[in-house]
C-alpha positions as CSV (number, residue, x, y, z in Angstrom):
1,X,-3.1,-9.2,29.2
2,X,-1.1,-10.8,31.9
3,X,3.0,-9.8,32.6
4,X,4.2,-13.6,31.5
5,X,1.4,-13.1,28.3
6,X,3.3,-9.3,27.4
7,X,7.1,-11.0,27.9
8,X,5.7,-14.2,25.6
9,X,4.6,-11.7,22.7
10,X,7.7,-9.6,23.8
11,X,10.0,-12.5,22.7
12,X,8.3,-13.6,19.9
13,X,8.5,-10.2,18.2
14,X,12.4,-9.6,19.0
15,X,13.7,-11.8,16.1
16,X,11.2,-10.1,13.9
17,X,12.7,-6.6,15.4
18,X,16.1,-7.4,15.7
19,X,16.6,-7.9,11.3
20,X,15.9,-4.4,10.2
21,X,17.6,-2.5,13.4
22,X,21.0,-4.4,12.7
23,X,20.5,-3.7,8.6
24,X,20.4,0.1,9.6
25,X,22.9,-0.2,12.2
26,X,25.4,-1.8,9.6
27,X,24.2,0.1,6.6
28,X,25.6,3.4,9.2
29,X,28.8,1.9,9.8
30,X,29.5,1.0,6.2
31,X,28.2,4.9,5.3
32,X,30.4,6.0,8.4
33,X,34.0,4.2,7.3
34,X,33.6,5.2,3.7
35,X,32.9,9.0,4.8
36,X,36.1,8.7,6.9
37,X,38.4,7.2,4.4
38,X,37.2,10.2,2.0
39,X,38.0,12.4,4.4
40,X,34.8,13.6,6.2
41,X,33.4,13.4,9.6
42,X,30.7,11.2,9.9
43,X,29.4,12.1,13.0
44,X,29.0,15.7,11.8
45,X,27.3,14.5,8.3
46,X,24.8,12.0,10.4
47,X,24.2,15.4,12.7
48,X,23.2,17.2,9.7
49,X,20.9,14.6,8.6
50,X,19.1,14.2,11.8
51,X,19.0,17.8,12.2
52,X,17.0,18.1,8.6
53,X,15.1,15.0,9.0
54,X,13.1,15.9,11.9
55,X,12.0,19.3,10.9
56,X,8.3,19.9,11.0
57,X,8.1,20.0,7.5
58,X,10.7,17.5,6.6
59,X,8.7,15.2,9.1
60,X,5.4,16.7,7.2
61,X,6.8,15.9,4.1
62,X,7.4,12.1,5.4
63,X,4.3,11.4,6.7
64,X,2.5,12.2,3.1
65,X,4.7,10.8,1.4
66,X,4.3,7.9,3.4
67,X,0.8,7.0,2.8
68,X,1.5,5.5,-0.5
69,X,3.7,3.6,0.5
70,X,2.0,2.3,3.8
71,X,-1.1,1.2,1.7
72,X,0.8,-0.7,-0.8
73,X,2.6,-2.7,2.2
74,X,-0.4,-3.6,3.6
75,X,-1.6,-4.7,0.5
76,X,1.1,-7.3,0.0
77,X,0.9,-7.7,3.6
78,X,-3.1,-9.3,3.6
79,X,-1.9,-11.7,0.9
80,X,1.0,-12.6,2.7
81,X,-1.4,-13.8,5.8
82,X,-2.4,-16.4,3.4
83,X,0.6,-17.7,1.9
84,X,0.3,-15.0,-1.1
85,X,2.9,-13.2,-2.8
86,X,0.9,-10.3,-4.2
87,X,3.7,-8.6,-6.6
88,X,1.5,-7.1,-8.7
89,X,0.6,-3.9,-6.2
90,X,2.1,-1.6,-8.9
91,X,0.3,-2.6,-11.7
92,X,-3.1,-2.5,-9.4
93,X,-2.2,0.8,-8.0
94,X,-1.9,1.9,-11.4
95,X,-4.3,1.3,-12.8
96,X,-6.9,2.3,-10.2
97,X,-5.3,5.7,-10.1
98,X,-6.0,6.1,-13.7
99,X,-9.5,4.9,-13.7
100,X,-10.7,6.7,-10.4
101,X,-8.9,10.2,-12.0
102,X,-11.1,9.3,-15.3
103,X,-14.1,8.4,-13.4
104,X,-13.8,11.5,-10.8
105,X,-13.2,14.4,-14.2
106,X,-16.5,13.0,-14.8
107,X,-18.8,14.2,-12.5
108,X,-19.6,16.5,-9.6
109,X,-20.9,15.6,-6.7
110,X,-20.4,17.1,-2.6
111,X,-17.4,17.3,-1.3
112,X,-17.5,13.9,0.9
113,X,-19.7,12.1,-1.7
114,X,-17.1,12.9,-4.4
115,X,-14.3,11.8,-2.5
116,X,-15.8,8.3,-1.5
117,X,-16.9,8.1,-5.0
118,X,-13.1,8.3,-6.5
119,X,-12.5,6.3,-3.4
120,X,-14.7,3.1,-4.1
121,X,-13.7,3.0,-7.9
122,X,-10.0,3.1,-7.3
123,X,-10.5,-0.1,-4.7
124,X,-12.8,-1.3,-7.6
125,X,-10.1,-1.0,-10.2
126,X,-7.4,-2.3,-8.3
127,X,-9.5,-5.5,-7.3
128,X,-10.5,-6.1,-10.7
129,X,-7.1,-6.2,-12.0
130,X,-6.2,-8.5,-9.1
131,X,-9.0,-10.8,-10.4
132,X,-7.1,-12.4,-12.8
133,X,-4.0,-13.7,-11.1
134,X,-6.5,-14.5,-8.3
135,X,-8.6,-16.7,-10.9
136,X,-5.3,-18.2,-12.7
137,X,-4.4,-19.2,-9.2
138,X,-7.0,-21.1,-8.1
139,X,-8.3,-22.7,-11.6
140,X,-4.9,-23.2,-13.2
141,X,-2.6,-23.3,-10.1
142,X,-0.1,-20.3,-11.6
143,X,1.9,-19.3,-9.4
144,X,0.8,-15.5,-8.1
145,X,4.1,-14.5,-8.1
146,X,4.5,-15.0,-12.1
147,X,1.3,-13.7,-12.8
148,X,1.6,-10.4,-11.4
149,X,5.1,-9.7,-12.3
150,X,3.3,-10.2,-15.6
151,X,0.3,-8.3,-15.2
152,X,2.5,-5.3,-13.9
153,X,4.1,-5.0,-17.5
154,X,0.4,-5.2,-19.0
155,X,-0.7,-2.4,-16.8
156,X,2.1,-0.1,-18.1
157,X,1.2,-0.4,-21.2
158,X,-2.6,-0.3,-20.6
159,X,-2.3,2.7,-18.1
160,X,0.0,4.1,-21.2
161,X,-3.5,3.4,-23.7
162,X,-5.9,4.5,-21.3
163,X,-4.1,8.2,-20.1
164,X,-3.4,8.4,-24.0
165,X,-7.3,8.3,-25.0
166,X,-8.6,10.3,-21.5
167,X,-6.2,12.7,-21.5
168,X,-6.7,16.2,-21.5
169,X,-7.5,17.1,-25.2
170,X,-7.3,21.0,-24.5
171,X,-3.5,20.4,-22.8
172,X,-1.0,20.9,-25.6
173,X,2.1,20.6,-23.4
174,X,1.8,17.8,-20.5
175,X,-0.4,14.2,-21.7
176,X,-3.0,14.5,-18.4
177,X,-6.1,13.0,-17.2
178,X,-9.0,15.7,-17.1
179,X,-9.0,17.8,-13.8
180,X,-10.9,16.8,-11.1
181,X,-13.3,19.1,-9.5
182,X,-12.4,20.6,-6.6
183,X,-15.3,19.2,-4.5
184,X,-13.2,15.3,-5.4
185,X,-10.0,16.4,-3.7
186,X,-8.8,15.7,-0.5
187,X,-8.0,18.6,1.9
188,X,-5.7,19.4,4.1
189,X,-5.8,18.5,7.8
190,X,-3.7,21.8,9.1
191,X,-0.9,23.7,7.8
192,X,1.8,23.0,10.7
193,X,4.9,24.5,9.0
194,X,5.4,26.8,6.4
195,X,3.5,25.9,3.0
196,X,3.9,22.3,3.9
197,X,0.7,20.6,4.9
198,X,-0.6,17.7,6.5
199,X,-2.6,15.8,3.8
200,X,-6.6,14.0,4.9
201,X,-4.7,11.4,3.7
202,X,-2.8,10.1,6.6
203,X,-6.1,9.5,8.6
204,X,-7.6,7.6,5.8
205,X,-4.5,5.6,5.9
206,X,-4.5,4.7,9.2
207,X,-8.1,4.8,9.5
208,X,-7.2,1.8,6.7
209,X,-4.6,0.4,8.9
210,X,-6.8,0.1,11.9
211,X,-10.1,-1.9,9.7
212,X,-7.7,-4.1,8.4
213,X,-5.9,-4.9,11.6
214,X,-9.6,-5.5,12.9
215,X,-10.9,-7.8,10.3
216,X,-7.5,-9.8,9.8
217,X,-7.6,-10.4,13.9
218,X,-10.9,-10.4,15.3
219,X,-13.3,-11.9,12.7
220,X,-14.4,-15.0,11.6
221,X,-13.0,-14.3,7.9
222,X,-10.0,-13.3,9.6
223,X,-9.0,-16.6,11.4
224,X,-10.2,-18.1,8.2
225,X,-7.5,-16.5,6.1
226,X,-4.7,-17.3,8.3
227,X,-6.2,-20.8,8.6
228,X,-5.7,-21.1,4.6
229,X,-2.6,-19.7,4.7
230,X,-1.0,-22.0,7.6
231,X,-2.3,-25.1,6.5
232,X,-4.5,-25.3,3.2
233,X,-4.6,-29.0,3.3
234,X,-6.1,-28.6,7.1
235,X,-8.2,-26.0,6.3
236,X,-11.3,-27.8,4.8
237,X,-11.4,-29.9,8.2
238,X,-12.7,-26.5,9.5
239,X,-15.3,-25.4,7.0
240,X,-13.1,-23.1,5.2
241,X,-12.3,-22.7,1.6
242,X,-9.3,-22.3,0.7
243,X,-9.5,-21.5,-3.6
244,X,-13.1,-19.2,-2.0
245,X,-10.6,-17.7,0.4
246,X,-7.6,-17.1,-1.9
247,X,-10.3,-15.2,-4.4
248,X,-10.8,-12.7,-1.6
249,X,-7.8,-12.4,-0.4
250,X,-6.8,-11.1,-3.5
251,X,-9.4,-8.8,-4.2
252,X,-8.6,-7.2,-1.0
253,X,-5.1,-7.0,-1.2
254,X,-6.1,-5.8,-4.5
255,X,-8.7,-2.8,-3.0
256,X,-6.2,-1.8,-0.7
257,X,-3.6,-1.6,-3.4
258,X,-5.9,0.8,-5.4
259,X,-6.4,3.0,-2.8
């Protein structure tokens, strides 16, 4: 990539950049003035919090606590590539989580088998359930956004069913999924500081991250799906579907979300 090719990207990106940098730069002047009208320093309390925040285990803490939270942006984010507003990550995240817990308390398998197996149904789960606004979409032209909102409040209810008749019959106290075998969770990668630990978890994530930003940017089904997503109408003029590609665009975003 040439110098004028970096400064072209470099541009291009600021406006994007610029949004969230002056929402926190506000946000910390609003927090500041209202800590100095009560009568507090602000500079010492933003010390404080800095000081805390990037602790080893406080940063530790962060990054696991993160990964949920990463995979469900780049959920919406695949759908958003197209032109979809995939609002219906909660629902799909939960019910995948209950399904894969089910599905993993019932058998035992190696370590790494058992893991990919608890894997595979959650992105199963969370596609299926992404199936229907996907197929409402494309046959009856309802808006994603509506459906999914909606299919959120069906998956409370249905996780609610479904943790009610797998639970944990011999747990008196706390309504629970059967435990999973040991040989279905994932490890640690190191214990940096203290009892916090670093969780597998994080390089799944970004082991995610890195597929994704492969397919979405240097495959054929990639350029296809921003194709659909810039201009539908244009789109057939190139051999793509746009209804085939919406269908698997959700099911992704879907798999992802159920991860």
């Amino acid at each position: 990539m040439n110098a004028a090719m970096l400064r072209l990207r470099l541009r291009q990106a600021l406006p994007s950049l610029a949004a969230p940098v002056v929402a926190v730069l506000l946000a910390a002047a609003l927090c500041g003035v209202i800590l100095a009208v009560s009568g507090h320093d602000p500079f010492s309390a933003y010390g404080e919090m800095f000081s805390f925040g990037t602790t080893e285990g406080s940063l530790l803490v962060a990054a696991n606590k993160a990964v949920p939270l990463y995979l469900s942006a780049m959920a919406v984010a695949i759908g958003f590539k197209m032109g979809l507003f995939n609002i219906g990550v909660e629902g799909q995240y939960s019910v995948a989580i209950v399904v894969a817990a089910a599905a993993g308390a019932q058998v035992n398998l190696f370590p790494p088998l058992h893991v990919t197996f608890i894997i595979v149904v959650a992105m199963l789960s969370g596609a299926a359930w992404a199936t229907i606004p996907a197929v409402l979409k494309v046959t009856r032209n309802v808006s994603e956004v509506i459906s999914t909102i909606m299919m959120n409040a069906i998956a409370a209810g249905t996780v609610a069913f479904l943790v009610n008749r797998w639970r944990d019959t011999s747990e008196t106290q706390l309504i629970k999924t059967k435990e999973i075998p040991e040989s279905g969770w994932v490890g640690n990668i190191a214990q940096v500081s203290g009892a916090e630990k670093l969780s597998a978890f994080v390089l799944i994530a970004a082991g995610f991250g890195v597929v994704m930003w492969l397919v979405v940017t240097r495959t054929r089904f990639g350029y296809d799906l921003r194709m659909s997503g810039a201009n539908p109408t244009a789109a057939p003029v190139s051999g793509v579907n746009p209804k085939a590609m919406t269908i698997k665009a959700m099911l992704i975003s879907g798999a992802v979300a159920g991860t």
